[in-house]
N, C-alpha and C positions, 0 to 999 in steps of 0.2 A: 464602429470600433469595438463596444463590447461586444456585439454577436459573435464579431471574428474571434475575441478574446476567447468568449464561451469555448466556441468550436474547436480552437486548438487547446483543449486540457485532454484529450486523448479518449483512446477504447477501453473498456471492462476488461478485455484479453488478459490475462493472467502471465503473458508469455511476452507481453510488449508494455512499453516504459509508457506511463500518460506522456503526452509533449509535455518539453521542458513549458515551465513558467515565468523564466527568465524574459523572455520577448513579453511580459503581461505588464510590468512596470517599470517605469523608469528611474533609470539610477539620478540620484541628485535631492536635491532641496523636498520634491514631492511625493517622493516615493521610495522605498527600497526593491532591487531585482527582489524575486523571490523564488529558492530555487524548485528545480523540476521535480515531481514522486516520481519514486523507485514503483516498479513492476508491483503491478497492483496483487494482493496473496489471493482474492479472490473476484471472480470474474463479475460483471457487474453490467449492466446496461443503463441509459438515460430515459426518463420517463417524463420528466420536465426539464424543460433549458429557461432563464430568464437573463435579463440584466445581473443580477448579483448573486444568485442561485444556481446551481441544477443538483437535478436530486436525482441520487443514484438508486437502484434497484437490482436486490440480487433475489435468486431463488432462492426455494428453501428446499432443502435434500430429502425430509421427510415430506409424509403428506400432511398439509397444510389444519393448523390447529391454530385459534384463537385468534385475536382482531393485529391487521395488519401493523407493523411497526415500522414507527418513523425513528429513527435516533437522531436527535439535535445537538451538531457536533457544535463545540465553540467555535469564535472568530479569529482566534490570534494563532494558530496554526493549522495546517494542513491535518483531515481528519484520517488519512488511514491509521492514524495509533489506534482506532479501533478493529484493526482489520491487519495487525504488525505482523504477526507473523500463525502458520495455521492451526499451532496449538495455544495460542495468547489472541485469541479475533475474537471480541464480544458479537462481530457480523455473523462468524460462524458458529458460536455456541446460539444465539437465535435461529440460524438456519436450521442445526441439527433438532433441534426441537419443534422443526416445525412452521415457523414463523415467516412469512413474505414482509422482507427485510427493506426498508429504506434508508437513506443516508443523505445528510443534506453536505453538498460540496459548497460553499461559500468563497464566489469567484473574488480574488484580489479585485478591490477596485480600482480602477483610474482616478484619472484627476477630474473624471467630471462627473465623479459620484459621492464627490466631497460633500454634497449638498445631501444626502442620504440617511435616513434618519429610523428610528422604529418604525414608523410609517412605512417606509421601504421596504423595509427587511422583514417585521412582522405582518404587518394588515396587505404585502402585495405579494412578497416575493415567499413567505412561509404559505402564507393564509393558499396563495397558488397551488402550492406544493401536496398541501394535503388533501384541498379540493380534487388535485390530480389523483392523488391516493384513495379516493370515495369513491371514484368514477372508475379508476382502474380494476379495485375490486370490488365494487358493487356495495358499498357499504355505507353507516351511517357515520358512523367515528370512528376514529384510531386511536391507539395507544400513541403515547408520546415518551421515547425516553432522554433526557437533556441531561447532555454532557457538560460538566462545570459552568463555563457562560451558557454554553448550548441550554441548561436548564433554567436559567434565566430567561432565554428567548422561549423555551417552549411553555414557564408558567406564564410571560405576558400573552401568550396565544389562546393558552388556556383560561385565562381569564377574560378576554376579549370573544373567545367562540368555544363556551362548554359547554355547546351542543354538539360539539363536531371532537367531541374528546372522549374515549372509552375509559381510558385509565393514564392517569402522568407517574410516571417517575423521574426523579431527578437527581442524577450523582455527583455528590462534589460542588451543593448547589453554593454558592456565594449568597447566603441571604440578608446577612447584618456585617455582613464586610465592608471595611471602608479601603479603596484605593491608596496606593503608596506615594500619593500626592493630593493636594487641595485640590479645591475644583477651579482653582485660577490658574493653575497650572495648566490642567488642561484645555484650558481656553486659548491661555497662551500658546501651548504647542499648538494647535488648530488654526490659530491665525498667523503662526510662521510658514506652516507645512501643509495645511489645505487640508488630507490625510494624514493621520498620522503614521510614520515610516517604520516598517517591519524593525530598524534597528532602535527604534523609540525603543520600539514595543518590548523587544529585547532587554532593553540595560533596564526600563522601567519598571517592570512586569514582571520579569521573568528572574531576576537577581535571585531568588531561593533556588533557581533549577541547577542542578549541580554540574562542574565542572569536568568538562569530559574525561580530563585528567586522573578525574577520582570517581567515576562512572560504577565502574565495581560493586564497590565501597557503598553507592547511595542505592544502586538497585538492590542490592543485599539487604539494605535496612526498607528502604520503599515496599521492597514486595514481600518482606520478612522471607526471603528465602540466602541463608548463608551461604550457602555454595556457588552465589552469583561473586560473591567477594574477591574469589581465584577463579578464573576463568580460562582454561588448559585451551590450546590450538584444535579447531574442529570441534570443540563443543558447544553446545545447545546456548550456554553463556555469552558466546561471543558473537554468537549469530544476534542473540537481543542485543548485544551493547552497539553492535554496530548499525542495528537498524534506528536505535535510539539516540542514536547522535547523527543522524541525519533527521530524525524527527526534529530532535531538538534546534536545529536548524533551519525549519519549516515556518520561521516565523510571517505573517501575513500582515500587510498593511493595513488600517482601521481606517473607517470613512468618518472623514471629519465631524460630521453632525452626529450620527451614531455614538461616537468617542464621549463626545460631549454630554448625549442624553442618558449615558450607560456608567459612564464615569464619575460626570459631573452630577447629574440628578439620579439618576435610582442610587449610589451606591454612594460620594459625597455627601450629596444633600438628605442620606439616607429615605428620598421618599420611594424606591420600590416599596421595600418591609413596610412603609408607612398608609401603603394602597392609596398614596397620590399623585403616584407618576402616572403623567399623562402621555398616551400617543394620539396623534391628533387632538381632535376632540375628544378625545373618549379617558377615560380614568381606568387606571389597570387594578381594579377593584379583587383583590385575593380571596377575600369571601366568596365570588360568584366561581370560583373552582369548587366545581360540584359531586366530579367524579372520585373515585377513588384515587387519592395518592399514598406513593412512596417514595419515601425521602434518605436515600442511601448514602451513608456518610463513612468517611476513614476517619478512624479512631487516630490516626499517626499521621495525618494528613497538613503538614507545614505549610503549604500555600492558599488553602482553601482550610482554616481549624473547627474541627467538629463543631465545637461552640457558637459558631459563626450561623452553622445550617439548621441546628436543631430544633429551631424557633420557627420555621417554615409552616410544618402542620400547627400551628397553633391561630394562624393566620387565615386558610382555605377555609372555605365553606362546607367542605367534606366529611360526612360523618364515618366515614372510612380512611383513617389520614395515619399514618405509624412510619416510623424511624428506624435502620437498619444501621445500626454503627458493625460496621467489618475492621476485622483486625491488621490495618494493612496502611502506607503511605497513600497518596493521591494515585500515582500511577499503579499501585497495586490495586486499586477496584478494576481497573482496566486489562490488566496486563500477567497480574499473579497465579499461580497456578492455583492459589486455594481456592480463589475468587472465582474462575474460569470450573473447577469442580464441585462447588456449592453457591457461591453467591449468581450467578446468570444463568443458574438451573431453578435456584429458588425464583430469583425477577420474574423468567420463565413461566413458572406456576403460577406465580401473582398475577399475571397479568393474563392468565387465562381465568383467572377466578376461582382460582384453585381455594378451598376452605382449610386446608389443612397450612398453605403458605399465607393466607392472611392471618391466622392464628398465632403462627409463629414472629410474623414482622407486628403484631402485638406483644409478645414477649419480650421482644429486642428493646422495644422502645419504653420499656421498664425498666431496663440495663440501663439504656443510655440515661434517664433521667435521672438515676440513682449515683449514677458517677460523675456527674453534673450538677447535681443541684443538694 
């Protein structure tokens, strides 16, 4: 049943829709439909399939610079917002630079993946994905960049195998954030609904994302670009508002166990930040992140508040560890046009090792502690 699932999520084809995802869950008590992605902006092939993964792979348009990249999208929606549209794709400002691009699709689960836990996700179904990427291009590590949860999943990875990590970043990391409910809460929903249901995830979660109705209004302030506020017929404004309200519709059901150890323990019972949340046997120990990180925050950021992330490097093992506060909402690191012309050209540099952009994301994080503390 999930094989089949995998298989019907569609081609990289740029000119053809992924199959819808509706036929992936079921409507009722366990699950919410979840709907289908629009026509993928950039073409894209499959390099691993699993149980609750497959991981996408695009080229890159230049000739090939610096260690390959994984981007670790989150769980609670479908990941082409990083791929929205061709002047707003964080997939393509890495291609243009150069970069052999990955992308983790994190397949809706079933009801018989309720039982599915970090162990799953990180030690089988990631740990998979990058081993596939060592082999692919011949290499020893990879960069990791982890998008909001996605940065979450990719510091337990890096913590668990910082032999196989060239360099992390991570945007919009949730690190001292606590959940908009107790942890008995989500025990409860867990033991009503198995999974927890994409409309959970919706009304629980998601309550700061703004109302389509006033869509304008919030991508104007989000991305600090005022001209998104009035949006005239045929322009560049309304191609995003409307790709962004089918995004924002993309909500993905959570595996019951997952929910619980991601909810309840690293982020409730605050033991991520605490380096004693456990997968399996193992302790997701922060210290043992060895390589260089970057930890990229929005300054204007309501769902995910700077102050929440800034305390990440102080945590790693890293004697290379520094803080990027950009001026911008949540979905403006992703999607802004400032961001797309200097902040994922500088990531870019950083992550090839560039000395003049580790320099600089030591400067930033002089800003941010002076406006913080």
């Amino acid at each position: 049943m999930n094989n089949e699932r995998a298989d019907n999520l569609g081609t990289g084809a740029p000119d053809a829709s992924a199959a819808a995802l509706g036929n992936l869950a079921e409507d009722g008590a366990q699950t919410s439909r979840v709907p289908g992605d629009p026509p993928s902006t950039t073409a894209f092939g499959i390099s691993y399939q699993g149980v609750l993964l497959r991981l996408r792979h695009y080229e890159p348009d230049a000739p090939r610079s610096g260690p390959p990249v994984l981007l670790v999208h989150s769980l609670f929606k479908r990941p082409y917002v990083l791929d929205l549209l061709p002047d707003r794709s964080v997939v393509q400002s890495f291609l243009r630079q150069g970069f052999s691009v990955y992308l983790t699709d994190w397949l809706p689960p079933s009801d018989a993946d309720a039982q599915c836990g970090l162990q799953d996700y990180v030690q089988r179904e990631l740990a998979n994905a990058v081993e596939c990427i060592r082999r692919r291009e011949r290499v020893r590590r990879v960069g990791l960049v982890g998008c909001c949860l996605g940065g979450f999943m990719a510091s337990v990875y890096a913590a668990l195998h910082p032999r196989n990590v060239e360099r992390l970043v991570v945007f919009a990391l949730p690190f001292e954030s606590r959940p908009p409910f107790v942890p008995a809460m989500a025990e409860y929903v867990v033991r009503v609904y198995g999974n927890v249901p994409a409309s959970w995830i919706r009304a629980g979660l998601n309550a700061r994302v703004a109302d389509p109705r006033r869509l304008p209004g919030f991508l104007a302030t989000e991305l600090r670009e005022p001209e998104l506020a009035h949006p005239t017929d045929g322009s560049e404004a309304v191609d995003l508002q409307h790709a962004l309200e089918t995004w924002f519709g993309s909500d993905v059901p959570f595996a019951g166990k997952l929910f619980l150890e991601v909810m309840g323990d690293a982020y409730g019972r605050g033991l991520f930040a605490a380096s004693q949340l456990m997968v399996g046997e193992q302790r997701v120990a922060l210290a043992k992140i060895r390589c260089p990180v970057l930890n990229v925050c929005a300054e204007h950021d309501q769902l995910v508040p700077v102050e929440d992330s800034l305390g990440f490097i102080k945590h790693v093992g890293s004697r290379e560890a520094s803080n990027v506060v950009f001026a911008c909402g949540h979905l403006g690191l992703m999607l802004s046009r400032a961001a797309h012309a200097s902040l994922w050209p500088h990531v870019g540099k950083w992550l090839r090792g560039d000395t003049d952009a580790t320099e600089t994301a030591r400067g930033d994080v002089q800003d941010a502690r002076s406006r913080n503390h």
